[in-house]
N, C-alpha and C positions, 0 to 999 in steps of 0.2 A: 251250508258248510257243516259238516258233520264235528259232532264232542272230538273224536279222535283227532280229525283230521288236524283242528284247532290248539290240541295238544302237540302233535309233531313238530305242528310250526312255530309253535313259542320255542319246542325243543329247538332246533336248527338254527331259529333268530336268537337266543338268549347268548352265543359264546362270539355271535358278530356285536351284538350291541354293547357286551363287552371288550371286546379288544378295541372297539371305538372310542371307549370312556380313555380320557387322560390318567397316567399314572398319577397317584400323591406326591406332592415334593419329598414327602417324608419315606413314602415307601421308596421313591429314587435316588434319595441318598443312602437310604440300608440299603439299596442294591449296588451301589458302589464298593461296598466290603465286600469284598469274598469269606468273610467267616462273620456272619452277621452274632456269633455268638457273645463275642468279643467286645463288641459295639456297648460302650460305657454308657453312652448319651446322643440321644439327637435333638436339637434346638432349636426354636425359631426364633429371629431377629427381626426388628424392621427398623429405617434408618434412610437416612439420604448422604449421599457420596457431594460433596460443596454446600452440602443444607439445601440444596435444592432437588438435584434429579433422589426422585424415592425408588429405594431397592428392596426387594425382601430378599434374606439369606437365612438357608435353613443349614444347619454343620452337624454333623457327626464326629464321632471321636470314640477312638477304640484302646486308648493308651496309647500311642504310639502316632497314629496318622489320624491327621484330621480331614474332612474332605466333607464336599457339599455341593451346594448351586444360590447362586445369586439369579435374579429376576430384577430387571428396569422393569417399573411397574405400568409406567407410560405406553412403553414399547412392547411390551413382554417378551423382551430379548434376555437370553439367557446364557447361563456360561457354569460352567463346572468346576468345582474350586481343589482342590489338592492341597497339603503343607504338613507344620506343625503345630503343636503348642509345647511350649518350655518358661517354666516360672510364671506363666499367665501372659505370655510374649503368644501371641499368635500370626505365625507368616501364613499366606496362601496364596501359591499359582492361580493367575484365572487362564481357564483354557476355554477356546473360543468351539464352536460348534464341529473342526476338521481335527481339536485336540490338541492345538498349538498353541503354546504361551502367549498370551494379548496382553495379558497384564498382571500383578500383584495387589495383595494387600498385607499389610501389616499392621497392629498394632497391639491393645494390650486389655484384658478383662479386668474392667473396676465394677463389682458388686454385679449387678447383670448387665452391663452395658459392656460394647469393645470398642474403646476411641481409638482413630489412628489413621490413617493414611491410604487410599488407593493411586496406584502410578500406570502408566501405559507397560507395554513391554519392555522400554528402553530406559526409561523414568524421565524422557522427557516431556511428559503431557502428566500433571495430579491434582489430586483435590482430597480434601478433610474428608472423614469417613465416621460416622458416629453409628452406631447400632445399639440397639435395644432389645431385650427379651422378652418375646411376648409367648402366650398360651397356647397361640395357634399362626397358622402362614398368612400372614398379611397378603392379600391378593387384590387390595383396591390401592392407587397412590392417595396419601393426602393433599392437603393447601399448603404448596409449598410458601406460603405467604403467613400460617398461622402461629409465628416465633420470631416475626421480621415487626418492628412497629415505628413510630415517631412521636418521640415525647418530650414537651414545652415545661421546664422547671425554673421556676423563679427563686428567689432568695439573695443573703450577702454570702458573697467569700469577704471573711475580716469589714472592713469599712464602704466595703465597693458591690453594690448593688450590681447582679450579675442574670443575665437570661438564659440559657441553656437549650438547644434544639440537638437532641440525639435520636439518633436514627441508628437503630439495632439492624444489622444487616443480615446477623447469621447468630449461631451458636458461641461463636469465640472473637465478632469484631464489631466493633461500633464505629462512627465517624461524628461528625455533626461540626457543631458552630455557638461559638460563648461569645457575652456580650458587657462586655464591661462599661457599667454608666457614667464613672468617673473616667475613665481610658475616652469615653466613646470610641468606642473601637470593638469589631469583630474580627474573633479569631477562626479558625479551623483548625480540627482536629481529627484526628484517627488513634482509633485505641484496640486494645485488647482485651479478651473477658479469658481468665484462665477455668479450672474448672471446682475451684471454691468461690467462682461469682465474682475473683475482686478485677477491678480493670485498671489500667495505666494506660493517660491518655496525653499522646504526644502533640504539644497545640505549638501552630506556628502562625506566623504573619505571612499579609499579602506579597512579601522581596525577598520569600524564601528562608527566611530567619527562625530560629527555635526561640518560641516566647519562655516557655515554661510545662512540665511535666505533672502532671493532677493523677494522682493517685485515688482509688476507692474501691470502691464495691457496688456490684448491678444484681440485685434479687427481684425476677419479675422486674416492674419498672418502679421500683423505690431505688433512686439512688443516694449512695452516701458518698463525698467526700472529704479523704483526711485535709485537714488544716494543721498549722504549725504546731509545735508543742503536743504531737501527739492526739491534738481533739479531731473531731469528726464533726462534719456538718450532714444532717438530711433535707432532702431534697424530697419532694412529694410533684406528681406532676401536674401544672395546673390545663393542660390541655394534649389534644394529642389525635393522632391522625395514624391510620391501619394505611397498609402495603398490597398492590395488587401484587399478585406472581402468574407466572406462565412458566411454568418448564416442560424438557421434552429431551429428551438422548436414546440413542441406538449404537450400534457398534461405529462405524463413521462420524455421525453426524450428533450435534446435539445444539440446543439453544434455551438460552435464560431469560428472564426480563421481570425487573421489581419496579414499581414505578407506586407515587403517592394515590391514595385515591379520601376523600372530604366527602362532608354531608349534601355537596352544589352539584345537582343534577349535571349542571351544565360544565361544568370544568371535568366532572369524569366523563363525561362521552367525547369530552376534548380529548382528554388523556386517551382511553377507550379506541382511538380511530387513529392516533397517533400507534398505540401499542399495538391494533391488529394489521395496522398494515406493514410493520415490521416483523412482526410473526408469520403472516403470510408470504412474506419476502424470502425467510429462515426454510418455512417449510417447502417455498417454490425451489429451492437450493439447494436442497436436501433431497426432493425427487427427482432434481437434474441429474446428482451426484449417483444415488442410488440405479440410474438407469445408464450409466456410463460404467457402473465398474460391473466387470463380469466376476468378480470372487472377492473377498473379505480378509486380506492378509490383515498381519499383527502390525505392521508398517502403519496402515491406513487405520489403525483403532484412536477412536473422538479424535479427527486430524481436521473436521471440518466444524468450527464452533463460534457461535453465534452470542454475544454479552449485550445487556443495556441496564444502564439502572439510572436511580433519581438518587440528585441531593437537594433537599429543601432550605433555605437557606433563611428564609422566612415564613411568618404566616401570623394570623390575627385572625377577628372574628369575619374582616373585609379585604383580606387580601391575602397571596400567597405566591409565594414565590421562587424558585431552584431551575436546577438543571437536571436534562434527560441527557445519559449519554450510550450512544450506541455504536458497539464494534463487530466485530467478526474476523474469519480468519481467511475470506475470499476478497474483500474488498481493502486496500493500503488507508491506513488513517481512520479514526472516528468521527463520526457524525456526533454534531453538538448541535441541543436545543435546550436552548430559554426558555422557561413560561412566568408569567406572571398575568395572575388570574385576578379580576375585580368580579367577589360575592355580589356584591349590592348591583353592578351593571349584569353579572351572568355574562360576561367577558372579559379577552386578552383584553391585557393594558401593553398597549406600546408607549413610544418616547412622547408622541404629539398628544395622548392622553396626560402625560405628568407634566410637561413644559408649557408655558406660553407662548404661541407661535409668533407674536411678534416681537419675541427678544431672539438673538444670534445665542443660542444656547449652547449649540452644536461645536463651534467655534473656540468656545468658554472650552466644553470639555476636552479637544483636543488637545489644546493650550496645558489644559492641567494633568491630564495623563500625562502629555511628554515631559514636562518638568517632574513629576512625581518618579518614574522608570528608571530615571537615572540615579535615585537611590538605591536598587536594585544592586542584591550582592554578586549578582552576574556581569554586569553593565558596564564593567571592565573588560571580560570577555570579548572579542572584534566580531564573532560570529552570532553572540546572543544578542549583542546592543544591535549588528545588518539586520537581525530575523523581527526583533521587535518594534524596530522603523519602518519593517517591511509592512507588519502585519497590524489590522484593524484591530482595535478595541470596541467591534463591534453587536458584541453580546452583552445583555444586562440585566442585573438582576438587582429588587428590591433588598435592601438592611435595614435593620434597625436604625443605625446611623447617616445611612448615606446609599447613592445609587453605587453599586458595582460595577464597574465596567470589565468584561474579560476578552481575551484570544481565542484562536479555535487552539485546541489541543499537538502540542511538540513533542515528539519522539524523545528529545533531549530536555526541553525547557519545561515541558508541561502545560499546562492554561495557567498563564500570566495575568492576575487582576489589580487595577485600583480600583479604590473608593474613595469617590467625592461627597463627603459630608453634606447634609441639609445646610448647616449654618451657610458653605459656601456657595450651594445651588437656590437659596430660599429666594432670588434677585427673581430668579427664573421659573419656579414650583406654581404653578396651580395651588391657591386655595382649597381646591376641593380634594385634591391628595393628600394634601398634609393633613387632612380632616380625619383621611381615611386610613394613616398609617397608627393612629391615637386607639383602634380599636383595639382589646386585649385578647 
């Protein structure tokens, strides 16, 4: 092949191998201006819509109109944004691939971040929206798992020596479980983190009742709470346990799942095979979905959504203990799962593991849930006391104080739990359990 000939052909190849190359995000939002003169600023963000699915969005702004594109970075499904900004108020149209309104965003510029809000078309499907400014277009997702954690605080509130298991979910919510030594008694809780770190955590008992209201502050994982007269107690954590994540979303479809994962080979490959055959479940449901619709109206945007997550309710150097739960929006009701894991055997613990088989244990518990239920601020109710007669207390999970017994989960009642204290099951306890809850 001749110098020349090898010159023409680079010529000829050079303006296909360019109209192949993808545009810039950045040069596709200056081509959304028709007067790119005008054009004040273009920005990149990156951020997740629930703390989970990762988006980048790049914005322009020319005084007047704002406009851009957002990216799922999972998916790399796209959408074209349109709106304003006023007072550091920023709205934006999302418009889906044919140009038609699929959904919004809203919310408001603090320093280089935009917290606030994304909604479907109609606002009845949304979720938290945080963005961040970065230097350049974030085009890899993160771990949606590296802001999610679970951390064991010891210390007194006042005179009463107290345990602490929080479990940071997201950017703005916590839950967990306190454990009062003089109560013997655990609570649960669910709180909030506003965006000066301080949290307000609402703790209630197993019959439905509000215990009491704990006020503080969460930096990282130090936390502090107020006590009377204005003082402040800290908290430092003396143990603590990281989050698996899986996320995933498209225009249609999307699915999440946070679940615990510990240094015991054997208990995450438990977890591990529980979580992938639910995801696999998510993603078999989502190419069913995908291959039944012939178009992508604003109707059908995230209508198909997939949830699971863990609460740990316990844990020590030998044991651990919570609930998986998983939902979705093809199947009626949640699936609940138990686990309670033994370090030292490298497996589940069931009932015949903690009891002595040759006492009527089973019999005992029956007996003491139904006398317990009926303190129940519902129990009055004729529909909640038929639903709770009806139904087993047949899930359980490890306390500090005692075994849990719970329901499957009610549209109206929720999961219904008691707890039978050691002192009262100690007739019936294995020796070698009670050995194993002493671990710190």
């Amino acid at each position: 092949m001749s110098y020349h000939f090898k010159f023409i052909l680079i010529i000829f190849l050079v303006p296909i191998f360019s109209f192949g190359q993808k545009m810039e995000t950045k040069d596709y939002v200056k081509s959304l201006f028709k007067n790119h003169s005008k054009i004040q600023w273009i920005k990149h963000y990156k951020g997740r819509i629930d703390d989970l699915n990762d988006v980048s969005v790049t914005l322009g702004f020319d005084g007047e109109t704002c406009k851009g594109r957002l990216t799922y970075l999972r998916s790399n499904l796209q959408f074209d944004l349109i709106g304003s900004i006023v007072d550091r108020q920023i709205y934006l149209e999302e418009l889906d691939s044919s140009k038609k309104v699929s959904g919004s965003l809203e919310g408001k510029f603090l320093k280089n971040t935009i917290s606030g809000n994304w909604s479907n078309y109609n606002n009845s499907k949304g979720g938290n929206l945080l963005l961040t400014e970065t230097d350049q277009e974030l085009k890899f997702p993160s771990y949606c798992g590296d802001n999610k954690w679970i951390r064991k605080y010891q210390g007194a509130i006042g005179k009463d020596r107290v345990e602490i298991i929080l479990q940071k979910e997201s950017t703005d919510k916590v839950s967990g479980f306190i454990f009062y030594s003089r109560k013997n008694k655990t609570f649960a809780f669910k709180g909030d983190i506003d965006e000066q770190d301080n949290i307000i955590l609402k703790v209630k008992d197993q019959l439905g009742g509000n215990v009491q209201t704990i006020n503080g502050n969460l930096q990282k994982d130090q936390l502090t709470i107020a006590i009377k007269n204005g003082d402040q107690k800290e908290f430092t954590p003396s143990d603590g346990l990281t989050i698996g994540c899986i996320e995933y979303a498209d225009y249609m479809t999307g699915y999440d799942i946070t679940f615990p994962k510990t240094t015991n080979a054997a208990f995450n490959q438990s977890m591990n095979e529980e979580t992938e055959a639910w995801v696999q479940a998510c993603r078999t449901h989502a190419t069913k979905i995908k291959k039944q619709s012939t178009s992508t109206p604003p109707q059908k945007r995230a209508t198909e959504r997939g949830y699971a997550w863990s609460e740990v309710a316990f844990f020590n150097k030998n044991i651990i203990s919570g609930f998986m739960t998983y939902s979705n929006t093809w199947t009626p009701g949640q699936k609940l799962i138990a686990f309670n894991f033994d370090f030292e055997k490298n497996s589940s613990l069931y009932l015949e593991d903690i009891f002595e088989k040759k006492k009527d244990f089973k019999k005992y518990i029956k007996n003491y849930i139904k006398k317990e239920i009926k303190d129940h601020k519902y129990y009055s109710n004729s529909d909640f006391k038929k639903w709770v007669k009806k139904n087993e207390f047949s899930y359980f999970t490890i306390r500090q104080e005692g075994i849990c017994f719970s329901t499957k989960f009610h549209m109206l009642y929720g999961r219904q739990s008691i707890t039978i204290p050691y002192q009262q099951l100690k007739p019936f306890l294995k020796k070698s359990f009670l050995k194993s809850l002493k671990g710190n």
